[in-house]
C-alpha positions as a Markdown table, in Angstrom:
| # | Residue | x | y | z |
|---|---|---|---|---|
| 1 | Unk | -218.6 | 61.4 | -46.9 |
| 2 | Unk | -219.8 | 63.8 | -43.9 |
| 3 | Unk | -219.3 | 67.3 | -44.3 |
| 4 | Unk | -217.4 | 68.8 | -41.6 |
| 5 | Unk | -218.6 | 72.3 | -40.5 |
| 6 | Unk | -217.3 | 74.5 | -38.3 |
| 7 | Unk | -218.5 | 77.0 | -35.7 |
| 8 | Unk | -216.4 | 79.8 | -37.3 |
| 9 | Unk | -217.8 | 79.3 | -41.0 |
| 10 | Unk | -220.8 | 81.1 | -41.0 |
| 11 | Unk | -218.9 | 84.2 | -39.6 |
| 12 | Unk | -216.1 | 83.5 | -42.3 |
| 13 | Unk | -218.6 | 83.7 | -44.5 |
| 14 | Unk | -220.8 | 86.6 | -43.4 |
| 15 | Unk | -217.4 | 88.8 | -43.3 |
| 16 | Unk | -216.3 | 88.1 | -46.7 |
| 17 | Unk | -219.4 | 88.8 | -48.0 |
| 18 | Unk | -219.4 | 92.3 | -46.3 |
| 19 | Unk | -215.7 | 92.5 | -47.0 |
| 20 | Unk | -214.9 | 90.9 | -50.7 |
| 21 | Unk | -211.6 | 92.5 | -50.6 |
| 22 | Unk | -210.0 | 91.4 | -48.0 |
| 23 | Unk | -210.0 | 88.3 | -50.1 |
| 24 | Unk | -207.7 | 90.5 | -53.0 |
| 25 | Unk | -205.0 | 90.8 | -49.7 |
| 26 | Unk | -201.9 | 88.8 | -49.5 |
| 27 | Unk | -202.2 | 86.4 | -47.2 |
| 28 | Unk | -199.9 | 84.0 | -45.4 |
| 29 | Unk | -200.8 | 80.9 | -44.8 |
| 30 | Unk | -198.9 | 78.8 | -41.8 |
| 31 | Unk | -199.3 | 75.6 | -40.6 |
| 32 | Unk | -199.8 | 75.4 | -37.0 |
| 33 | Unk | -201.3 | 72.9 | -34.6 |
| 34 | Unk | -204.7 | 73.9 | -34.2 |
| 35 | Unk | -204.2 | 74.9 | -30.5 |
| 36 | Unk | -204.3 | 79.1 | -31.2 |
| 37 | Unk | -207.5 | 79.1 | -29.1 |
| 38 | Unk | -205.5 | 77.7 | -25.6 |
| 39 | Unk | -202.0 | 80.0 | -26.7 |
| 40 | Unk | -203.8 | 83.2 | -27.7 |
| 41 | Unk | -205.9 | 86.0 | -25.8 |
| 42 | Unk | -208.9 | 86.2 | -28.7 |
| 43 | Unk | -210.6 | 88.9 | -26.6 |
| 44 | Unk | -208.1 | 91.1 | -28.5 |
| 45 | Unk | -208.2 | 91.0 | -32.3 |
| 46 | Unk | -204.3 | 92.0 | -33.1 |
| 47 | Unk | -201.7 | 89.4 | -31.9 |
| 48 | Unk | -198.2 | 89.7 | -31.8 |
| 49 | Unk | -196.8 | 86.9 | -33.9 |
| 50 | Unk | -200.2 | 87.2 | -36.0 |
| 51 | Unk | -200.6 | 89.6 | -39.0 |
| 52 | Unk | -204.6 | 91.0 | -39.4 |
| 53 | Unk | -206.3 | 89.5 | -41.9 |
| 54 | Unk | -210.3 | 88.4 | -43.0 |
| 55 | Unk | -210.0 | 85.5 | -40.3 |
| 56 | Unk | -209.5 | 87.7 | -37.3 |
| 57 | Unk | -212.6 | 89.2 | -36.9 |
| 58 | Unk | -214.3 | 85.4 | -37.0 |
| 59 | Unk | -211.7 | 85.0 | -34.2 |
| 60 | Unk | -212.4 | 87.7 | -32.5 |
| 61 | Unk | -216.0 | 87.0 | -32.0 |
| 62 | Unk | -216.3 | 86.7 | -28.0 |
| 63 | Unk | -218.4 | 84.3 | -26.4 |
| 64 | Unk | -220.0 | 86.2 | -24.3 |
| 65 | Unk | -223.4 | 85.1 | -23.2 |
| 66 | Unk | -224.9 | 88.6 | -22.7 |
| 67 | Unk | -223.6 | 89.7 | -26.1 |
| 68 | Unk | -226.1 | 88.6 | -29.5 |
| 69 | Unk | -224.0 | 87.4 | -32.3 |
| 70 | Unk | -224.9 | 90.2 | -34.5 |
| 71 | Unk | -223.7 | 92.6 | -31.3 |
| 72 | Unk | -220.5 | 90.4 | -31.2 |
| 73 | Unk | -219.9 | 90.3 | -35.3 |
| 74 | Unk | -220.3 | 94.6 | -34.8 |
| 75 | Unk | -217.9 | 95.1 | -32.5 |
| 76 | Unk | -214.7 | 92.6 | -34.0 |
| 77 | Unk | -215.8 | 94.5 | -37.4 |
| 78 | Unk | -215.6 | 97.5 | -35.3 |
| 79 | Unk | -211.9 | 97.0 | -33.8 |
| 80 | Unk | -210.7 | 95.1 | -37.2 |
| 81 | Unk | -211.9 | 98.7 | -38.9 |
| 82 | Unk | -210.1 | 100.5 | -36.3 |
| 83 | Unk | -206.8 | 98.4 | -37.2 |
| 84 | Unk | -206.8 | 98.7 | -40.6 |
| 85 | Unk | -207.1 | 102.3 | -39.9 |
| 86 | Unk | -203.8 | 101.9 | -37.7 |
| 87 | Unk | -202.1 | 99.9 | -40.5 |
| 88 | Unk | -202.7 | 102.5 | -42.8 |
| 89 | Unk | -201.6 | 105.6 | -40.9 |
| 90 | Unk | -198.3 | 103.6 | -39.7 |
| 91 | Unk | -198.0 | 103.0 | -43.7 |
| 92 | Unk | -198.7 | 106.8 | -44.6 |
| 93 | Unk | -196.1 | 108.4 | -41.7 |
| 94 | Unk | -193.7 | 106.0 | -42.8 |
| 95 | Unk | -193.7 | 106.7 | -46.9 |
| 96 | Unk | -193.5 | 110.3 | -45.3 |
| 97 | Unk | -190.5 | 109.7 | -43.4 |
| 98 | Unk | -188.4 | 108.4 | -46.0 |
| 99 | Unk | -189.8 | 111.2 | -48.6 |
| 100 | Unk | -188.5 | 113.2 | -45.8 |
| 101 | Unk | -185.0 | 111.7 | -46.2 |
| 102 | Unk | -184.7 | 111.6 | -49.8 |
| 103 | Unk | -186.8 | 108.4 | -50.7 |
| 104 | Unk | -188.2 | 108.3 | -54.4 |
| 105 | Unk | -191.3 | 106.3 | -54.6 |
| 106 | Unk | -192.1 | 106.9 | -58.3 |
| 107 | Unk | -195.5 | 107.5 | -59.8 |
| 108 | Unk | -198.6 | 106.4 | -57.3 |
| 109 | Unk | -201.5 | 103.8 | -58.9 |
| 110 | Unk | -203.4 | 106.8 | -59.2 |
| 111 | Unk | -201.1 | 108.7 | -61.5 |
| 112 | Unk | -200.4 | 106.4 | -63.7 |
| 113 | Unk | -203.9 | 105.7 | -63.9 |
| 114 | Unk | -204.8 | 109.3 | -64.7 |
| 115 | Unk | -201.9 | 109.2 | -67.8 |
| 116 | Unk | -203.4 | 105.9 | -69.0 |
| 117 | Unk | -206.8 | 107.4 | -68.9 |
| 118 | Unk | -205.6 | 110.9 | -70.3 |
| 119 | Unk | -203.3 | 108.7 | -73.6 |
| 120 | Unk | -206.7 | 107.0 | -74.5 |
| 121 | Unk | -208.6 | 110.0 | -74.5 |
| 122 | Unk | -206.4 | 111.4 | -76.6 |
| 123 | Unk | -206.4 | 108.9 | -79.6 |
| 124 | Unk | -210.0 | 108.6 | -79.0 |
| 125 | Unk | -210.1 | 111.9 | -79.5 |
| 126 | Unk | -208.0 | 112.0 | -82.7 |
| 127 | Unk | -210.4 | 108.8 | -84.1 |
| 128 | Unk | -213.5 | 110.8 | -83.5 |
| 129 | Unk | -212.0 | 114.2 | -85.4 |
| 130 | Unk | -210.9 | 111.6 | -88.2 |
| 131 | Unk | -214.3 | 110.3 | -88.0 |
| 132 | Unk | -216.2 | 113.3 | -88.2 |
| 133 | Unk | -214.5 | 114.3 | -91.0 |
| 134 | Unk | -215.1 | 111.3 | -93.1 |
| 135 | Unk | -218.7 | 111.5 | -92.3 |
| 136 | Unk | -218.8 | 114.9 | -93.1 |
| 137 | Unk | -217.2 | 113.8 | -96.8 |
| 138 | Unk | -219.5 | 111.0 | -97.4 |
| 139 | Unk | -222.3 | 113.6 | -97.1 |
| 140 | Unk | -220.6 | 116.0 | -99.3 |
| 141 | Unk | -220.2 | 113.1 | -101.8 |
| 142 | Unk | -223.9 | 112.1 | -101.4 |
| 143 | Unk | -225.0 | 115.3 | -102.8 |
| 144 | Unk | -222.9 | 115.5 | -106.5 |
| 145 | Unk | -225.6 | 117.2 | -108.7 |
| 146 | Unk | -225.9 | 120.7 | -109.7 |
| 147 | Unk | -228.1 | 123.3 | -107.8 |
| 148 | Unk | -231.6 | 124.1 | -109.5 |
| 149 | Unk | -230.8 | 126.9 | -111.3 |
| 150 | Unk | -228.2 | 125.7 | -113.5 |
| 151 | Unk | -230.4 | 122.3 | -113.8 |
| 152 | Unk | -232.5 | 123.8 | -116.4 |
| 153 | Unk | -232.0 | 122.6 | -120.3 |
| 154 | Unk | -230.5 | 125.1 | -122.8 |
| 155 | Unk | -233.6 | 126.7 | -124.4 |
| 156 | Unk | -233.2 | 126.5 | -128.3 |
| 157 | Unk | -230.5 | 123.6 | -128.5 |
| 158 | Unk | -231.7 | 121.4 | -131.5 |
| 159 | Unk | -230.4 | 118.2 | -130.7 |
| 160 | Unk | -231.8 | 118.0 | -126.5 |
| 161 | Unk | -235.1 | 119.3 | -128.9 |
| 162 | Unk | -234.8 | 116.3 | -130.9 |
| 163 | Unk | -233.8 | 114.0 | -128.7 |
| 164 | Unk | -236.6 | 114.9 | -126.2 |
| 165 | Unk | -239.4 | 114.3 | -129.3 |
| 166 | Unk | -238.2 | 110.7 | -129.5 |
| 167 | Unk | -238.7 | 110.0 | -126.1 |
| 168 | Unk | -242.0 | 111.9 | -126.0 |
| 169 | Unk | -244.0 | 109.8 | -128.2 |
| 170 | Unk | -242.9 | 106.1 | -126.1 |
| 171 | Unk | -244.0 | 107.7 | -122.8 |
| 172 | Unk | -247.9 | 106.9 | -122.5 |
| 173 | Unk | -249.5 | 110.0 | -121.6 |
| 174 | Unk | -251.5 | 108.7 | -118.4 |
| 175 | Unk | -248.1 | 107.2 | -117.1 |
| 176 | Unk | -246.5 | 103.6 | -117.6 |
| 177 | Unk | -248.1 | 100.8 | -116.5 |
| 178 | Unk | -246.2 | 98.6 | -113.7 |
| 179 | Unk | -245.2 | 95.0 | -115.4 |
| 180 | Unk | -242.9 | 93.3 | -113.1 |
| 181 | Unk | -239.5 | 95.5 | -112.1 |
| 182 | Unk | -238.1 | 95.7 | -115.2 |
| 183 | Unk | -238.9 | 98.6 | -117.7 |
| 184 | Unk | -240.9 | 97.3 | -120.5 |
| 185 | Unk | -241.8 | 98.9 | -123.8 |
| 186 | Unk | -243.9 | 97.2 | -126.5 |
C-alpha cells in the first residue's frame, strides 16, 4: 500500500517534538467531516466550538507567501503560548473565586508531593541511624582481644613455662619451611 502523507504532518510532528506534553493533555477526539478548513477562520488559532490543543498550532500555520515556514511555525507557537497563558489565568481567578466563597480544594499535587517526599526521608533516615549503628557494632566486634598491656604472660607461672618448652624445641630455629597449606611437622 501507498503511504498517505499529509501537508500538516511534518508541523504535527515538529510541534510535538518541541512540545512532548501536550501529548500527556486530555484530548477529545470528534468525528467530523473533514471540511473545518471551508467552516473555520484558521487565521485565528482559538475557535469557538474548538477546545486548544497540539493540533492548533499545525492549523494555524498561515499560508502566506511572504511568511517562511519557520516565521509561520513562530508565530502560531507564539499565539498558542499566549492561550495557554489565558487558559491558565482564567483557571487561577476561578479556583480564587470559589476559595473566595468557601470552596475547599484539598491538598495541591505539590503538597502532597512535599509529604511523600518528607515520609520517605524520614524512614530513610531512621534505616541509615539503624545502619550506622550496626556498622559501628560489627567494628566493635571485630576488635575482641585485650589491649597490649594486659597481653603479656604471667612471669613465673610454671605450667605457661612448661608448656612454652614443649613447643620450643618443634619450632626450627630459622623458621618452618612452606610444604603445601597445611602445617606439617615431621
Amino acid at each position: 500500500p501507498q503511504r498517505v502523507v499529509y501537508e500538516e504532518d511534518s508541523l504535527r510532528t515538529e510541534f510535538f517534538t518541541d512540545h512532548p506534553w501536550e501529548l500527556a493533555r486530555p484530548r477529545v477526539v470528534l468525528e467530523n467531516d473533514g471540511r473545518d478548513a471551508e467552516r473555520k477562520d484558521w487565521s485565528l488559532l482559538s475557535q469557538p466550538d474548538r477546545p486548544v490543543d497540539g493540533e492548533s498550532p499545525e492549523k494555524g500555520q498561515k499560508p502566506d507567501p511572504k511568511m517562511t515556514p519557520a516565521r509561520a511555525y513562530d508565530q502560531a507557537r507564539k499565539e498558542f503560548y499566549e492561550m495557554r497563558l489565558q487558559q491558565d489565568i482564567e483557571r487561577r481567578v476561578a479556583k480564587e473565586e470559589a476559595m473566595a466563597t468557601g470552596a475547599y480544594f484539598g491538598k495541591s499535587t505539590l503538597q502532597i508531593g512535599m509529604e511523600l517526599e518528607d515520609k520517605i526521608f524520614e524512614e530513610w533516615k531512621a534505616w541509615a541511624s539503624a545502619e550506622v549503628i550496626q556498622q559501628e557494632q560489627r567494628r566493635a566486634a571485630m576488635y575482641t582481644g585485650v589491649d597490649n598491656e594486659t597481653a603479656a604472660l604471667p612471669q613465673g607461672d610454671q605450667e605457661v613455662e612448661a608448656a612454652l618448652g614443649e613447643v620450643d624445641a618443634t619450632i626450627p630455629a630459622q623458621g618452618q619451611e612452606a610444604r603445601g597449606g597445611a602445617a606439617f611437622v615431621p
